[in-house]
PDB file of N, CA, C and O in Angstrom:
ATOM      1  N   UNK A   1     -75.319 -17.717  54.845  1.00  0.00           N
ATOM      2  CA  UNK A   1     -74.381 -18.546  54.113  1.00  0.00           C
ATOM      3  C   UNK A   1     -75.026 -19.047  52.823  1.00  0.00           C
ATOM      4  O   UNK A   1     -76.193 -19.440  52.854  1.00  0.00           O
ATOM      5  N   UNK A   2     -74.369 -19.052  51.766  1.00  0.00           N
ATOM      6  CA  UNK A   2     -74.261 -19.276  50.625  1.00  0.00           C
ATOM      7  C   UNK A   2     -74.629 -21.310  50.965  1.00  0.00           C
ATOM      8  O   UNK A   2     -74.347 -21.932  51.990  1.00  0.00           O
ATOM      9  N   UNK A   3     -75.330 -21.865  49.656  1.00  0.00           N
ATOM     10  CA  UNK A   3     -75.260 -23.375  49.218  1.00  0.00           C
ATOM     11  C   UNK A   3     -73.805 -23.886  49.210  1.00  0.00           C
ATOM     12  O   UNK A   3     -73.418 -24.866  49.845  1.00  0.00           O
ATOM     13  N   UNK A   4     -73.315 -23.382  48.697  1.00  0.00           N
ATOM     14  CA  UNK A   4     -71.844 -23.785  48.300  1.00  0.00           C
ATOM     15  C   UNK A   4     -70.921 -23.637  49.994  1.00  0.00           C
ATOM     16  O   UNK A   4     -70.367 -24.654  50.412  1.00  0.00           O
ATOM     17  N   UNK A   5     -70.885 -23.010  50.396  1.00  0.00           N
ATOM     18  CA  UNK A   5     -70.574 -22.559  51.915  1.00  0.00           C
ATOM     19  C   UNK A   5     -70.939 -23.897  52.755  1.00  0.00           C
ATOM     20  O   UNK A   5     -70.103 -24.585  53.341  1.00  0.00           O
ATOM     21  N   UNK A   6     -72.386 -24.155  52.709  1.00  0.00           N
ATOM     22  CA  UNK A   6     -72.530 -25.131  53.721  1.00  0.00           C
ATOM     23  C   UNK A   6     -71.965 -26.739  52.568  1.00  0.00           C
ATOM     24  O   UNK A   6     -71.054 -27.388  53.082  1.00  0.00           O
ATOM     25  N   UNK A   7     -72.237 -27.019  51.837  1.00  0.00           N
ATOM     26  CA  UNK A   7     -71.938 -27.762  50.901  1.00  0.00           C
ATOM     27  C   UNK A   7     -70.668 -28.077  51.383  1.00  0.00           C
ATOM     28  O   UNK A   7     -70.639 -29.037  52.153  1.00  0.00           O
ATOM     29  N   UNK A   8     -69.208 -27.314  51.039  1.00  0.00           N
ATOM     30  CA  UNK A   8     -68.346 -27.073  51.822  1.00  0.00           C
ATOM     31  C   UNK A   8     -67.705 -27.072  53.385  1.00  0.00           C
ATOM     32  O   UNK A   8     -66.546 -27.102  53.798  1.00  0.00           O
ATOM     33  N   UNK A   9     -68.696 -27.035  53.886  1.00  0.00           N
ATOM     34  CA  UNK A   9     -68.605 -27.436  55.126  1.00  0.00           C
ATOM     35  C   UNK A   9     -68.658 -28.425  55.826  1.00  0.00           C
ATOM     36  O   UNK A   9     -67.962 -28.659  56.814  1.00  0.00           O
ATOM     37  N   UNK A  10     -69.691 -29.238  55.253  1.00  0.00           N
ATOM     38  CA  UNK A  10     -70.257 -30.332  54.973  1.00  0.00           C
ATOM     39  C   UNK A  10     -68.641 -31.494  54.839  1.00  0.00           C
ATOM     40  O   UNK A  10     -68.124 -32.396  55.498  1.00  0.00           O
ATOM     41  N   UNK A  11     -68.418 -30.857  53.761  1.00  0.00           N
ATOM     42  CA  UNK A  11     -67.843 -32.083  53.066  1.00  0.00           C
ATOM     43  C   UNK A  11     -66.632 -32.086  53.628  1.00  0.00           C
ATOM     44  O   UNK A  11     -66.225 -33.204  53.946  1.00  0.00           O
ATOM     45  N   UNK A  12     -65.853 -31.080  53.873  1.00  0.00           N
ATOM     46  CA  UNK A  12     -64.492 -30.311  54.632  1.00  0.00           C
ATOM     47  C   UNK A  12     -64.253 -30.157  56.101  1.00  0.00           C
ATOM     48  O   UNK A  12     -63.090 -30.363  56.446  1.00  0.00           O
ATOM     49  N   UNK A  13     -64.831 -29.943  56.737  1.00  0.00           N
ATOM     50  CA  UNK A  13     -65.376 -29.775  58.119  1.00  0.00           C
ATOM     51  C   UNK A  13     -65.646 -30.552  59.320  1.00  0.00           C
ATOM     52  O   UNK A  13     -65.275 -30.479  60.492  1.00  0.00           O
ATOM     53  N   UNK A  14     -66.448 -31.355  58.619  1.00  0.00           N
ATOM     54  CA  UNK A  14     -66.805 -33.110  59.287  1.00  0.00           C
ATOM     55  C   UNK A  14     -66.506 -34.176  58.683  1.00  0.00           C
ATOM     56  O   UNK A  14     -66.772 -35.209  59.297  1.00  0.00           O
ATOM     57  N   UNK A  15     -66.056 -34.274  57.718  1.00  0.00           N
ATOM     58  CA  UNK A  15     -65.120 -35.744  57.423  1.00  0.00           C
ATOM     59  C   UNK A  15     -63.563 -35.680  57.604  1.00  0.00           C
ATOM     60  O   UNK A  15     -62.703 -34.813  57.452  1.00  0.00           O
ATOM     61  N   UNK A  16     -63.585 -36.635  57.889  1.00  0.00           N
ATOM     62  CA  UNK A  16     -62.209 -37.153  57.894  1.00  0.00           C
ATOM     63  C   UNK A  16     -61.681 -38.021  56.641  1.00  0.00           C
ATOM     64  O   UNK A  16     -62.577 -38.649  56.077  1.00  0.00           O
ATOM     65  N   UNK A  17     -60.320 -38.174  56.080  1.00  0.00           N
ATOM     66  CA  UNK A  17     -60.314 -39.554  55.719  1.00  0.00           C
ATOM     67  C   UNK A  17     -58.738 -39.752  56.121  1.00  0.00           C
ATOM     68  O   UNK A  17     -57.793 -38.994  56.341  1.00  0.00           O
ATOM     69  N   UNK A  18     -59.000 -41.498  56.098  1.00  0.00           N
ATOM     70  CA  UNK A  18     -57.666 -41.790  56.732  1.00  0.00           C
ATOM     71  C   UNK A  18     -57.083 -42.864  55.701  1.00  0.00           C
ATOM     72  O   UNK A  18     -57.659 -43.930  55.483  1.00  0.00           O
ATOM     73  N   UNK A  19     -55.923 -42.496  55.106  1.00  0.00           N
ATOM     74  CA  UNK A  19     -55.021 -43.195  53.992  1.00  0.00           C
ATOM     75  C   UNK A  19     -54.189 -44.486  54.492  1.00  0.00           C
ATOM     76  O   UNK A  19     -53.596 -44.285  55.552  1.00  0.00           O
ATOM     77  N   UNK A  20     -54.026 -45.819  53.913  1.00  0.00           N
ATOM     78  CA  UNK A  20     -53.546 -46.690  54.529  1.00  0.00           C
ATOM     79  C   UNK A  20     -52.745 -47.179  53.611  1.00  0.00           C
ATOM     80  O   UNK A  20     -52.603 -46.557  52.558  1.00  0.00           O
ATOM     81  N   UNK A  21     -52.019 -48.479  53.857  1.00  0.00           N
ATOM     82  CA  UNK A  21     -51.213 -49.280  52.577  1.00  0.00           C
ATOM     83  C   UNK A  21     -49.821 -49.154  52.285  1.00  0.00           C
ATOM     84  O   UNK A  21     -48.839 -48.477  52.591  1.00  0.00           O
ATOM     85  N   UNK A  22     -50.085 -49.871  51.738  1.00  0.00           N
ATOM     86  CA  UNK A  22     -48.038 -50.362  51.467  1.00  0.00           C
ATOM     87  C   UNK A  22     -47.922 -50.161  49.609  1.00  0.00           C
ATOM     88  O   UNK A  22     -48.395 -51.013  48.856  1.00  0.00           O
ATOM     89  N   UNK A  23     -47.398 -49.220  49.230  1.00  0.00           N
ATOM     90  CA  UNK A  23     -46.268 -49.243  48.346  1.00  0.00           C
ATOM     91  C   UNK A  23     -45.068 -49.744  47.783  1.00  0.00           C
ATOM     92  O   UNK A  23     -44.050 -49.652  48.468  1.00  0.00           O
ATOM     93  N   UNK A  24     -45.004 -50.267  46.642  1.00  0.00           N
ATOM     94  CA  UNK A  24     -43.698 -50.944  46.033  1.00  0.00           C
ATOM     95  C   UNK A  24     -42.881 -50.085  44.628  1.00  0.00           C
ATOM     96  O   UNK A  24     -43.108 -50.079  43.418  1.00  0.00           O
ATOM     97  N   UNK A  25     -41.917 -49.450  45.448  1.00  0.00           N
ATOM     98  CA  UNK A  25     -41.398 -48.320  44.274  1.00  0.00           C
ATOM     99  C   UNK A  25     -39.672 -49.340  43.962  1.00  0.00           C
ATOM    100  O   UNK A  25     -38.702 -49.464  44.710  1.00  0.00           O
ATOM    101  N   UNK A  26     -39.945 -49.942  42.441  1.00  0.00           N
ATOM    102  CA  UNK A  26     -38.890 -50.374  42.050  1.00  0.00           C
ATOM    103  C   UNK A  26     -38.079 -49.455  40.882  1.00  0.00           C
ATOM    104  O   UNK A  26     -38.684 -48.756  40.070  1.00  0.00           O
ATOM    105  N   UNK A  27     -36.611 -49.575  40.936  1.00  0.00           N
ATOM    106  CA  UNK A  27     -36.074 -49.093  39.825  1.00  0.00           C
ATOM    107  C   UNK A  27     -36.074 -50.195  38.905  1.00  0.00           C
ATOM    108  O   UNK A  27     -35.735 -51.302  39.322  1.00  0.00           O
ATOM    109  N   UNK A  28     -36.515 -49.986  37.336  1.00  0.00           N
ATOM    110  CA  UNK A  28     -36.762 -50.668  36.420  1.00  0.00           C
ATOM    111  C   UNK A  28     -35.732 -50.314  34.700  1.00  0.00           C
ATOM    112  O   UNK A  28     -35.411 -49.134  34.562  1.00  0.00           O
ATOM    113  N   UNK A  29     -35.558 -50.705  34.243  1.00  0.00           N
ATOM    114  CA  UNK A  29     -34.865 -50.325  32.904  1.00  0.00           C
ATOM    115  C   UNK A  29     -36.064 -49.255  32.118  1.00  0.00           C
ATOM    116  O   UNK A  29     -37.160 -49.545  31.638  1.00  0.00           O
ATOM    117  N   UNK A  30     -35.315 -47.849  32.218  1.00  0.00           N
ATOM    118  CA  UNK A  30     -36.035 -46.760  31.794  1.00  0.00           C
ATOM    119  C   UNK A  30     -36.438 -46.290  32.869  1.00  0.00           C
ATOM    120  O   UNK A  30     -36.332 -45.083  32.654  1.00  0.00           O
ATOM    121  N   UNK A  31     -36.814 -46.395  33.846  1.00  0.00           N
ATOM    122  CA  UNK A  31     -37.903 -45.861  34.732  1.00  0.00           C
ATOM    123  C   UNK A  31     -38.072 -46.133  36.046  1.00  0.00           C
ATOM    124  O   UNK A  31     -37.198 -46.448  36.855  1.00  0.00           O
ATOM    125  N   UNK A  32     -39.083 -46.015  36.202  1.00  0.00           N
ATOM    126  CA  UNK A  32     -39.669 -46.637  37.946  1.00  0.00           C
ATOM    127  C   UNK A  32     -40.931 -47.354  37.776  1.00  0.00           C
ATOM    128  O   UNK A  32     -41.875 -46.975  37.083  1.00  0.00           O
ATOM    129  N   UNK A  33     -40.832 -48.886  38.772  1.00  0.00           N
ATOM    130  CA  UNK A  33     -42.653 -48.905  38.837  1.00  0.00           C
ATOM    131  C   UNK A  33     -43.359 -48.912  40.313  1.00  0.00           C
ATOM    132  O   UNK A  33     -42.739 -48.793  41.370  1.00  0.00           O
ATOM    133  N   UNK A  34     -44.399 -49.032  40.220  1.00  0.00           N
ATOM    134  CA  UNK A  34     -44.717 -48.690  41.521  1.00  0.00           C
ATOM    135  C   UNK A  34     -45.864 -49.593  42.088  1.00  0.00           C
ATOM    136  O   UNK A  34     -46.910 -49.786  41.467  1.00  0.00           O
ATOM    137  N   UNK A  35     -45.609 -50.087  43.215  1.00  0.00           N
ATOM    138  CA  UNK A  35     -47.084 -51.240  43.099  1.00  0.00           C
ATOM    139  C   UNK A  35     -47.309 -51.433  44.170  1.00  0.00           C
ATOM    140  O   UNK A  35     -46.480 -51.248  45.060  1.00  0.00           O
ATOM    141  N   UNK A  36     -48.996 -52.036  44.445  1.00  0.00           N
ATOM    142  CA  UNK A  36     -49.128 -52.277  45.939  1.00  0.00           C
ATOM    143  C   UNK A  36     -50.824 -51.696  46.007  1.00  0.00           C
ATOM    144  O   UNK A  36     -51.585 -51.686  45.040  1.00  0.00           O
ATOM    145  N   UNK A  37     -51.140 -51.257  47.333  1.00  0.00           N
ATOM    146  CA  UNK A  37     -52.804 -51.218  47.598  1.00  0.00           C
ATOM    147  C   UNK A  37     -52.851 -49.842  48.513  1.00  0.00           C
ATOM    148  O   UNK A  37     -51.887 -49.413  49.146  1.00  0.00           O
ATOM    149  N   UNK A  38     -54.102 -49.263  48.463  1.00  0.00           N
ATOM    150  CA  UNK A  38     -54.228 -48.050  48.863  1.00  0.00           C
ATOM    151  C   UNK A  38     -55.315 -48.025  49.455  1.00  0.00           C
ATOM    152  O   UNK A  38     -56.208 -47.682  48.680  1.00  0.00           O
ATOM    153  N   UNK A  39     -55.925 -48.373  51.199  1.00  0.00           N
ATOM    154  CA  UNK A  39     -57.410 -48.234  51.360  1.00  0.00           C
ATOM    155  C   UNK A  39     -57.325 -47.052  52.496  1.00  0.00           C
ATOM    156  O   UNK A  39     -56.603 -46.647  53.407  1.00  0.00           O
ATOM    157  N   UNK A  40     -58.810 -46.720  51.679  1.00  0.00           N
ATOM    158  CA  UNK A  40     -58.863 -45.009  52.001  1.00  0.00           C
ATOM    159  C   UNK A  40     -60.540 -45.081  52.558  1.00  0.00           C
ATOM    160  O   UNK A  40     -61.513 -45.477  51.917  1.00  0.00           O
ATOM    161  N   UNK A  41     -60.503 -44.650  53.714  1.00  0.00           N
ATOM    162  CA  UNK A  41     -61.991 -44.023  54.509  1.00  0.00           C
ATOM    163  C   UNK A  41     -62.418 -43.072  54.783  1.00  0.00           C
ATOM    164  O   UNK A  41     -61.719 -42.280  55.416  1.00  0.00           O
ATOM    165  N   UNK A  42     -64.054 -42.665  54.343  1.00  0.00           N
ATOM    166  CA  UNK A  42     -63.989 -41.134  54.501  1.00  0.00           C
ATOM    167  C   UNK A  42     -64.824 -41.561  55.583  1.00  0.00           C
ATOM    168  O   UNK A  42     -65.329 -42.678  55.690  1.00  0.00           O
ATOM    169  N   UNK A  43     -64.943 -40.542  56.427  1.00  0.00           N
ATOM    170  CA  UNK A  43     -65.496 -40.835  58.227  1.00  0.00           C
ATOM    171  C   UNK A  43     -66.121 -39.474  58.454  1.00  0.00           C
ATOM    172  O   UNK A  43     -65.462 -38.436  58.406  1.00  0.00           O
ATOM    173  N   UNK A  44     -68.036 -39.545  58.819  1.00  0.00           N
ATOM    174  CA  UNK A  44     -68.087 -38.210  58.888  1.00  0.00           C
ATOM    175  C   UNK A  44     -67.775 -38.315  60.865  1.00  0.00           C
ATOM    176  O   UNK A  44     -67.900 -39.226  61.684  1.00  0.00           O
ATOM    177  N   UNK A  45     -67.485 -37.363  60.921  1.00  0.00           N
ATOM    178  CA  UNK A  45     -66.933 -36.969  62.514  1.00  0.00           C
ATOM    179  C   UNK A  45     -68.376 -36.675  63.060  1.00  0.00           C
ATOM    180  O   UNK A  45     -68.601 -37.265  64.117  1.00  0.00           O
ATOM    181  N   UNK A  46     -69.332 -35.957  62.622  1.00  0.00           N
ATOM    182  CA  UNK A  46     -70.327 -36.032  63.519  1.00  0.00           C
ATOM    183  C   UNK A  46     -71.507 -36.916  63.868  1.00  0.00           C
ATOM    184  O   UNK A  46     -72.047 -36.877  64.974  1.00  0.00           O
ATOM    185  N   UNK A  47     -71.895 -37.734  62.860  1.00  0.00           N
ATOM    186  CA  UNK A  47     -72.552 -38.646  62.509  1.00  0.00           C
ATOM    187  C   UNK A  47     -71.503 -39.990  63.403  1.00  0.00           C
ATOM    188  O   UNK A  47     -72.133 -40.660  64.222  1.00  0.00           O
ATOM    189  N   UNK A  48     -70.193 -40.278  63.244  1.00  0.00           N
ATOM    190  CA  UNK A  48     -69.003 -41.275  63.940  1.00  0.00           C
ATOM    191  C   UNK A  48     -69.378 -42.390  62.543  1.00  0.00           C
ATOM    192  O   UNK A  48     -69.472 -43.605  62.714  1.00  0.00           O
ATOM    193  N   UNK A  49     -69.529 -41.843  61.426  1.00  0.00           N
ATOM    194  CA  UNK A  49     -70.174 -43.205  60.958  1.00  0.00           C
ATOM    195  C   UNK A  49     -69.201 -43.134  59.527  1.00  0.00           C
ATOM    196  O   UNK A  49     -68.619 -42.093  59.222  1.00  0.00           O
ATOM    197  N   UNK A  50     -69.127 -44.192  58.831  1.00  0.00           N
ATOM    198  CA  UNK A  50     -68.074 -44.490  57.711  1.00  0.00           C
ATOM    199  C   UNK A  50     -68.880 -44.075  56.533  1.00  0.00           C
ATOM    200  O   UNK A  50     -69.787 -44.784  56.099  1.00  0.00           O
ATOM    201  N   UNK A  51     -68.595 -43.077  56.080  1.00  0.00           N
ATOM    202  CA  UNK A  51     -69.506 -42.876  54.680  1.00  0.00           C
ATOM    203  C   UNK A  51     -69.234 -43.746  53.187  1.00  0.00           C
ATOM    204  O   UNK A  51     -70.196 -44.043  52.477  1.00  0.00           O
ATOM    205  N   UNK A  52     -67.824 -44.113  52.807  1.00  0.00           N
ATOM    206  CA  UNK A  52     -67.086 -44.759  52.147  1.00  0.00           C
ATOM    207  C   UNK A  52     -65.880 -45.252  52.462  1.00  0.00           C
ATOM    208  O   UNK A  52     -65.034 -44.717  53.178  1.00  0.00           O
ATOM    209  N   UNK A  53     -65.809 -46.519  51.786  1.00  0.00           N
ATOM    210  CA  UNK A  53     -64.598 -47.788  52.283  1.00  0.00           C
ATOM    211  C   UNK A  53     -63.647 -47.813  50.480  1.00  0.00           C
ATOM    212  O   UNK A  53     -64.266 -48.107  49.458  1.00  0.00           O
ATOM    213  N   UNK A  54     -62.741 -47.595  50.472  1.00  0.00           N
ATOM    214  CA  UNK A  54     -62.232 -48.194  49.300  1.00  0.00           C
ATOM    215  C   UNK A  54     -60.957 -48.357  49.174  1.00  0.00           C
ATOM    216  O   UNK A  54     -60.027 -47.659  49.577  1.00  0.00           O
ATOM    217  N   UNK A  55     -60.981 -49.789  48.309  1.00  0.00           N
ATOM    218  CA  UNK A  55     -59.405 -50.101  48.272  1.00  0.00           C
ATOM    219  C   UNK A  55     -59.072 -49.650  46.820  1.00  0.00           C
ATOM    220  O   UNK A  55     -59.860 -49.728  45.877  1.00  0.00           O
ATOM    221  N   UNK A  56     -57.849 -49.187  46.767  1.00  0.00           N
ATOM    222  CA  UNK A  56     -57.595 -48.856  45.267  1.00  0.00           C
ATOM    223  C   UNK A  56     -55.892 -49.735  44.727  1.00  0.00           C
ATOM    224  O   UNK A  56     -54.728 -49.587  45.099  1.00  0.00           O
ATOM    225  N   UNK A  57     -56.549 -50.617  43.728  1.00  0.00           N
ATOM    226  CA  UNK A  57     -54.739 -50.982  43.509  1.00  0.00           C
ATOM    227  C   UNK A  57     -53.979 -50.051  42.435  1.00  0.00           C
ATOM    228  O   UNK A  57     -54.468 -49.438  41.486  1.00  0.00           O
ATOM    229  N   UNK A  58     -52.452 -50.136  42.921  1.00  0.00           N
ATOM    230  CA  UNK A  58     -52.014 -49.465  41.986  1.00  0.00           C
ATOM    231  C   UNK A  58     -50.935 -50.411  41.151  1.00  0.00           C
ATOM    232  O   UNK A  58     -50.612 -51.543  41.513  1.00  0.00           O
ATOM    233  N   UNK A  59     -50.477 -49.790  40.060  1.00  0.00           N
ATOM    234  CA  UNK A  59     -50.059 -50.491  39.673  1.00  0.00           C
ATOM    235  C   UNK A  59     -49.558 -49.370  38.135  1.00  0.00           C
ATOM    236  O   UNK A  59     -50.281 -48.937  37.237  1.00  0.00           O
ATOM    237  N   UNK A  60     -48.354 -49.227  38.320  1.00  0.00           N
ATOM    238  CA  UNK A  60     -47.971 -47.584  37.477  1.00  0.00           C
ATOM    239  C   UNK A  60     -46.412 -47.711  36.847  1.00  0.00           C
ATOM    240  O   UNK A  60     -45.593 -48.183  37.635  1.00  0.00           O
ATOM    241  N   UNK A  61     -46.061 -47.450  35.903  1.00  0.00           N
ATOM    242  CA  UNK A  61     -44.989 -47.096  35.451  1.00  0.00           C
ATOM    243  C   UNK A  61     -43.950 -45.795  34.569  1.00  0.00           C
ATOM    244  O   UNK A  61     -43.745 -45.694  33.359  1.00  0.00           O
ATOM    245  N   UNK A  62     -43.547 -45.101  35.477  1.00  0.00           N
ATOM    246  CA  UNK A  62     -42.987 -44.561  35.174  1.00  0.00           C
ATOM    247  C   UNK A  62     -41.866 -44.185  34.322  1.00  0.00           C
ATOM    248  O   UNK A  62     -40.791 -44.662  34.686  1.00  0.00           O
ATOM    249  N   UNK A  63     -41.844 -43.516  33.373  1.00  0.00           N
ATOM    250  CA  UNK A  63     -40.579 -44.071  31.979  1.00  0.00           C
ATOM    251  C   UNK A  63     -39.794 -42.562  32.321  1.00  0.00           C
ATOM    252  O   UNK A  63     -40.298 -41.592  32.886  1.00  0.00           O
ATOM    253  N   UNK A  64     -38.817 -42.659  31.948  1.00  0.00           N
ATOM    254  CA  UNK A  64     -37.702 -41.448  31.394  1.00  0.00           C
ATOM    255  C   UNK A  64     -36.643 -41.171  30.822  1.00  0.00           C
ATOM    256  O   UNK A  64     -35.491 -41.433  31.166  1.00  0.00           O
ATOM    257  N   UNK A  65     -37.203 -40.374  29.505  1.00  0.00           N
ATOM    258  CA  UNK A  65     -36.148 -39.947  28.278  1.00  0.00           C
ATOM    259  C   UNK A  65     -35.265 -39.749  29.004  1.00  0.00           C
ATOM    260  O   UNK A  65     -35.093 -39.673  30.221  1.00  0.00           O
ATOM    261  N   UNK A  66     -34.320 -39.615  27.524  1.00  0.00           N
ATOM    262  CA  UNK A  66     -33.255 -39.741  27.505  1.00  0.00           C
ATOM    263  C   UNK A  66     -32.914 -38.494  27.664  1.00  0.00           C
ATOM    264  O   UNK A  66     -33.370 -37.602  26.948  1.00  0.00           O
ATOM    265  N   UNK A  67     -32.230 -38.329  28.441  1.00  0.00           N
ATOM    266  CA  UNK A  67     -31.109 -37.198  28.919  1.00  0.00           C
ATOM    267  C   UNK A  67     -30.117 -36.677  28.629  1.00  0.00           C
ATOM    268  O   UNK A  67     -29.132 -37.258  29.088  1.00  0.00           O
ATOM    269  N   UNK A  68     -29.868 -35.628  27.933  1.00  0.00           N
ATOM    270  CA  UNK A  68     -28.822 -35.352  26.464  1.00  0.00           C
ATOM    271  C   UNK A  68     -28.085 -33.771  27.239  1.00  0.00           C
ATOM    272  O   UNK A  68     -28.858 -32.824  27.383  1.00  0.00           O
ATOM    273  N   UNK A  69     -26.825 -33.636  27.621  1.00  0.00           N
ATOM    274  CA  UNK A  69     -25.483 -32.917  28.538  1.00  0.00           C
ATOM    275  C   UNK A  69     -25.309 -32.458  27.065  1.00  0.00           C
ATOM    276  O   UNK A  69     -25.206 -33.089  26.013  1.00  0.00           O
ATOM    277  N   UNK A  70     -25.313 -31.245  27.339  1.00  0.00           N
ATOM    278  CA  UNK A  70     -24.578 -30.552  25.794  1.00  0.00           C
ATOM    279  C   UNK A  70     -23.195 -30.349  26.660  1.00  0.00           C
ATOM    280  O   UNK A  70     -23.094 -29.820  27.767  1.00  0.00           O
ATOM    281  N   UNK A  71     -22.280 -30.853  25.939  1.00  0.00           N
ATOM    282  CA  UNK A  71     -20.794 -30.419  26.514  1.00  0.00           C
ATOM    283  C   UNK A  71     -20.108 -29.470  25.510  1.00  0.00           C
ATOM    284  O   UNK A  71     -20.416 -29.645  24.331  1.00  0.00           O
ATOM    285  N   UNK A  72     -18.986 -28.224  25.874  1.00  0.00           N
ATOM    286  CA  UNK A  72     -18.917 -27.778  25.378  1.00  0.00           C
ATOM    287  C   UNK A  72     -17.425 -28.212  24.488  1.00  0.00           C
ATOM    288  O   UNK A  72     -16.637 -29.110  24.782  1.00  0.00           O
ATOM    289  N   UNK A  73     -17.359 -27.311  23.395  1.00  0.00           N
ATOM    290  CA  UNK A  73     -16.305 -28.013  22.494  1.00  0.00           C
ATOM    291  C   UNK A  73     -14.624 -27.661  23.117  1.00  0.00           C
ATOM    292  O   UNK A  73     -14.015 -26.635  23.423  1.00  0.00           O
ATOM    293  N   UNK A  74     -14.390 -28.780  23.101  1.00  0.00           N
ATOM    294  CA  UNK A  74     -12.907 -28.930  23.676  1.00  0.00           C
ATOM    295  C   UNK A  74     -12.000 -28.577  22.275  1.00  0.00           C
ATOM    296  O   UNK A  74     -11.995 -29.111  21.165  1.00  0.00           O
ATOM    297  N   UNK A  75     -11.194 -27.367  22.872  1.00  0.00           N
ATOM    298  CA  UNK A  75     -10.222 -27.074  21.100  1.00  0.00           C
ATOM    299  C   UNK A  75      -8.776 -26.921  21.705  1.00  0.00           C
ATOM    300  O   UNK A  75      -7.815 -26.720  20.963  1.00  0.00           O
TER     301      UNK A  75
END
């Protein structure tokens, strides 16, 4: 096996991670926003041990042009 192979294996193979958190998806004038907390653990499975803990906030807004219907000509 190749570096990259076990490297890969490594990282793919025996961790886990497990996604948590609550989301806030509002409709807003123009757009969407989105808000709330995201904690995420990577867990190696053979070791049983927590390699990284992190919370991530979000906090995002989404915009969207304007939307233009070509209609066709009424004669």
């Amino acid at each position: 096996m190749s570096i990259v192979d076990d490297l890969i294996e490594n990282l793919v193979e025996r961790n886990a991670v497990v996604l948590s958190g609550a989301l806030t998806v509002a409709l807003v004038d123009g757009g969407l926003k989105i808000a709330g907390t995201v904690h995420s653990t990577v867990r190696d499975q053979k070791k049983n041990k927590n390699l990284l803990n992190v919370e991530i906030p979000v906090d995002a807004k989404v915009g969207i042009g304007d939307v233009v219907i070509p209609l066709p000509q009424i004669r």
